[in-house]
C-alpha positions as CSV (number, residue, x, y, z in Angstrom):
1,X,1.4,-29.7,-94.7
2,X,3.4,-28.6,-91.4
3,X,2.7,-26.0,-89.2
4,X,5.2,-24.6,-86.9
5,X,3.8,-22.2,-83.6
6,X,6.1,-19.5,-82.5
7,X,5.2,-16.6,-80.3
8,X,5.8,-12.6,-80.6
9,X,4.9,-11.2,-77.5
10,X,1.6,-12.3,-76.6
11,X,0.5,-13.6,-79.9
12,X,1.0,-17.1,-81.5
13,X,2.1,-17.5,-85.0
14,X,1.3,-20.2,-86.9
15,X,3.4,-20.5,-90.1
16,X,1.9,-23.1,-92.5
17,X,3.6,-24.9,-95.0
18,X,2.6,-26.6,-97.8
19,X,-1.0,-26.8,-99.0
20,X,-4.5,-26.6,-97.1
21,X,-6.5,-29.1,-98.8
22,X,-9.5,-32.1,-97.7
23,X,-8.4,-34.8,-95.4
24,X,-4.8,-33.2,-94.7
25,X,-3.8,-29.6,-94.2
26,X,-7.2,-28.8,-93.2
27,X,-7.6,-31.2,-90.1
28,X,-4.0,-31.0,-89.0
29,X,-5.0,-26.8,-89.5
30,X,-8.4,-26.9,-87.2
31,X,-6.3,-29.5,-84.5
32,X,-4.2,-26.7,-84.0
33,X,-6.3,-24.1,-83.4
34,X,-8.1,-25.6,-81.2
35,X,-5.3,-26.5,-79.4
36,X,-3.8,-23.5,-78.9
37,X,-7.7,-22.1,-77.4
38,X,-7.4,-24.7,-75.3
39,X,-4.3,-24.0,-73.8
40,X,-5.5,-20.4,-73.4
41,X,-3.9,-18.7,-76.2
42,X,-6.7,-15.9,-78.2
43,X,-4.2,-14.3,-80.3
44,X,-3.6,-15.9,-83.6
45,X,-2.0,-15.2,-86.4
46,X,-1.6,-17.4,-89.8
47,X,1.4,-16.8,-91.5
48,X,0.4,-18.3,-95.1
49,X,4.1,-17.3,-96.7
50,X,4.5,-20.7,-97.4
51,X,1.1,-22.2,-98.5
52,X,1.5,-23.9,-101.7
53,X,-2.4,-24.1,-102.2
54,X,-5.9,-24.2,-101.1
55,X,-8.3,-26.4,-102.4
56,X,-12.4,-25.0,-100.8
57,X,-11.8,-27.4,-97.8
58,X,-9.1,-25.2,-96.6
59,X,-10.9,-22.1,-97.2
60,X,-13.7,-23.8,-95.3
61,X,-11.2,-24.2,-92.3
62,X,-10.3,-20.8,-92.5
63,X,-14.0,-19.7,-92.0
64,X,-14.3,-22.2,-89.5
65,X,-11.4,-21.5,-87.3
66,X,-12.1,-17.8,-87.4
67,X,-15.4,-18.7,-86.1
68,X,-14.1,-21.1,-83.2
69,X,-11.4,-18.7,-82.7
70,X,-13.9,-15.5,-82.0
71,X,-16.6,-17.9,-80.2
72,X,-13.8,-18.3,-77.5
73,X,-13.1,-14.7,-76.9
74,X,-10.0,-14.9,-79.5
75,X,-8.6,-12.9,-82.7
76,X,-7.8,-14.9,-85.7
77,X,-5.8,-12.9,-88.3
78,X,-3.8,-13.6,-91.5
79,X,-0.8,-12.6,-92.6
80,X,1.0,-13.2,-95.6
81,X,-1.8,-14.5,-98.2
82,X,-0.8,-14.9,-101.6
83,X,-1.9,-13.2,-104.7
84,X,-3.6,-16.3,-105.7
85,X,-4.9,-17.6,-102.5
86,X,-6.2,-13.8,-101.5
87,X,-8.0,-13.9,-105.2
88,X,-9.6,-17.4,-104.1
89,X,-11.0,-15.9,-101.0
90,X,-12.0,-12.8,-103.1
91,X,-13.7,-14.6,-105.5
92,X,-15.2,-16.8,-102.8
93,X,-16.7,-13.1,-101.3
94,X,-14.9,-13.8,-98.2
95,X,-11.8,-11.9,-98.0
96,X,-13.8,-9.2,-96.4
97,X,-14.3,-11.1,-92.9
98,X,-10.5,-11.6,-92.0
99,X,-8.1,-8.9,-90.6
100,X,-4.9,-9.3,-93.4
101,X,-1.5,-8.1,-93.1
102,X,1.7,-8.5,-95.1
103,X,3.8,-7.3,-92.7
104,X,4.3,-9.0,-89.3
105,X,5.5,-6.3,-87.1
106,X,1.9,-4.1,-88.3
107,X,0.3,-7.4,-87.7
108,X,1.5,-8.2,-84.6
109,X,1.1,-4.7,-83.1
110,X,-2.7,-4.9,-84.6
111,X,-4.0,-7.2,-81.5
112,X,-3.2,-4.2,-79.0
């Protein structure tokens, strides 16, 4: 997995490619979110445009970080979810708890 961080006015995008998954995507995934809190930055978005797959760790780390994320004073958002990721995370009942977009702009303007 790689993850590359861009920023959009005052939020930091993180766009994810390749696959979430146990003892890869989701470590190097929860290193850089805790990162970016620790350099100050509480808007987050993860662009998932590119993510190949998810195995349950990575839906774990997405619980997780939007946990860690909100317990520093953050917003952790999603943007770009897959039909078959989004069903995973509907079918895992927690689809409900994240803020989703699949357009950046709407996204974007959405942490104002």
């Amino acid at each position: 997995m790689k993850i590359f961080h861009r920023t959009s006015e005052d939020v930091t995008l993180l766009d994810i490619e390749g696959q979430i998954t146990i003892g890869d995507g989701d470590v190097m995934l929860r290193e850089a979110l805790h990162a970016l809190i620790a350099g100050g930055q509480k808007k987050i978005l993860l662009n998932m445009a590119r993510v190949t797959y998810m195995d349950s760790s990575g839906v774990g780390e997405l619980i997780a970080g939007l946990q860690y994320v909100q317990e520093h004073g953050g917003q952790f958002k999603l943007l770009n979810i897959s039909k078959k990721i989004k069903n995973l995370l509907f079918i895992a009942q927690i689809l409900s708890i994240f803020e989703y977009f699949n357009d950046e702009s709407v996204a974007i303007a959405s942490f104002s």
